[in-house]
C-alpha positions in Angstrom: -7.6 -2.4 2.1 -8.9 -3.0 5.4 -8.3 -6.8 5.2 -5.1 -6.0 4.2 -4.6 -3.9 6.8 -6.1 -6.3 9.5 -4.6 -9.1 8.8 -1.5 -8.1 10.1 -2.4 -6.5 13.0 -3.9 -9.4 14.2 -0.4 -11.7 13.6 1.3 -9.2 15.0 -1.0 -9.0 18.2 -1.4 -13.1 18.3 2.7 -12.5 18.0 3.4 -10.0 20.7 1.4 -12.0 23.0 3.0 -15.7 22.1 6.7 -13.8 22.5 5.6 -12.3 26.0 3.2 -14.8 27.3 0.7 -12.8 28.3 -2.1 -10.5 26.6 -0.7 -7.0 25.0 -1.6 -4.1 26.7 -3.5 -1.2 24.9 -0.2 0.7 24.1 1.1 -2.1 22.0 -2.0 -2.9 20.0 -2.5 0.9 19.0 1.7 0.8 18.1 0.7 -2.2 16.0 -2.7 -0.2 14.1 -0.2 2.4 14.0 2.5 0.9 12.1 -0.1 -0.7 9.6 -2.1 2.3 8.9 -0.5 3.3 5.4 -1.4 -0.2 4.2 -5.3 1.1 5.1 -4.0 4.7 3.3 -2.5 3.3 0.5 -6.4 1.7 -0.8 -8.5 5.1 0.0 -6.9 7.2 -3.1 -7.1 4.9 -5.7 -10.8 3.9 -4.0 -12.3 7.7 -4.1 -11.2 7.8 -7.6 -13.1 4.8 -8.2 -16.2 6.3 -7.0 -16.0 9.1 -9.0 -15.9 6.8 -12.2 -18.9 5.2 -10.0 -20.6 8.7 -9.8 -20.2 9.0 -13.4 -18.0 12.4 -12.5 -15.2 10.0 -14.3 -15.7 7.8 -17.8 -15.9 4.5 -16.1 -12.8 3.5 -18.2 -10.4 7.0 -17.2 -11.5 6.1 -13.7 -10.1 2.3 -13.6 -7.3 4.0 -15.9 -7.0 6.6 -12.9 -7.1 4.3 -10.2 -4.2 2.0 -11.7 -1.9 5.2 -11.8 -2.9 6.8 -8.5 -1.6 3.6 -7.3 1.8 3.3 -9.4 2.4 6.6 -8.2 2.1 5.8 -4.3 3.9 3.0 -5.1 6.7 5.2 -6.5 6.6 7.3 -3.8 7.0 4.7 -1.1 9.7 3.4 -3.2 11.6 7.0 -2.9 10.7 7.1 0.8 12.3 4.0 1.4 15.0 4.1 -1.2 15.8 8.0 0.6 16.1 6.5 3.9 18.3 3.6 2.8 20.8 4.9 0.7 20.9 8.8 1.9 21.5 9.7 -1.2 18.9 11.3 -4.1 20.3 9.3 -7.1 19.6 5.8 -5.5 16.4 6.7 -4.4 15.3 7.6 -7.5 16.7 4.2 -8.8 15.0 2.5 -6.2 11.3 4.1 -6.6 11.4 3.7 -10.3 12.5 -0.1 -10.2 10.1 -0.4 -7.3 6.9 0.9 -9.5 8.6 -0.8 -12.7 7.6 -3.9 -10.4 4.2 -3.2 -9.5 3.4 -2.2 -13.1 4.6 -5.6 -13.9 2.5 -7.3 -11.2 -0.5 -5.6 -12.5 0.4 -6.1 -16.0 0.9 -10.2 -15.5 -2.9 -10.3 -13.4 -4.5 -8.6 -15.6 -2.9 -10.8 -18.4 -3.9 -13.8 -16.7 -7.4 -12.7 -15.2 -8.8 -12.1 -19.0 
């Protein structure tokens, strides 16, 4: 997650600063960790329910189980967020979050197919 999220925000900082030829101020770099925070967000849910498989509070099994679906499920809902504020209208968003985690199932599905 934090990779993730850092990896970004230093193209986009390398970026701003190539475009304007000269270094960005603190405004735009805290725009920039801003705008990527939900990509840090997005690995703390499924992460805490790892832990508690960790903790043994979870079967170590239900917990990776847990995880996988904690994250299909933000995935969904990103995919209604987005599909909401494209198509203004309920039944396309819907459409749009449930081919959008029909995807990321699919991703998951095919690495776990070809990492055993």
């Amino acid at each position: 997650g934090l990779a993730r999220w850092g990896a970004p925000l230093c193209a986009g900082v390398v970026g701003g600063h190539l475009r304007h030829t000269a270094a960005l101020g603190r405004t735009e770099i805290t725009r920039a960790m801003r705008d990527g925070f939900p990509i840090l967000l997005a690995a703390v849910l499924p992460a805490v329910v790892l832990l508690l498989g960790r903790a043994d509070v979870l079967a170590h099994r239900l917990a990776l189980w847990a995880s996988v679906a904690v994250g299909v499920i933000q995935l969904a809902g990103v995919g209604a967020f987005v599909g909401l504020v494209v198509s203004h209208h309920g039944d396309g968003a819907w459409r749009f979050a449930g081919m959008t985690a029909m995807l990321g199932v699919t991703v998951v599905a095919v690495k776990v197919v070809l990492g055993h």
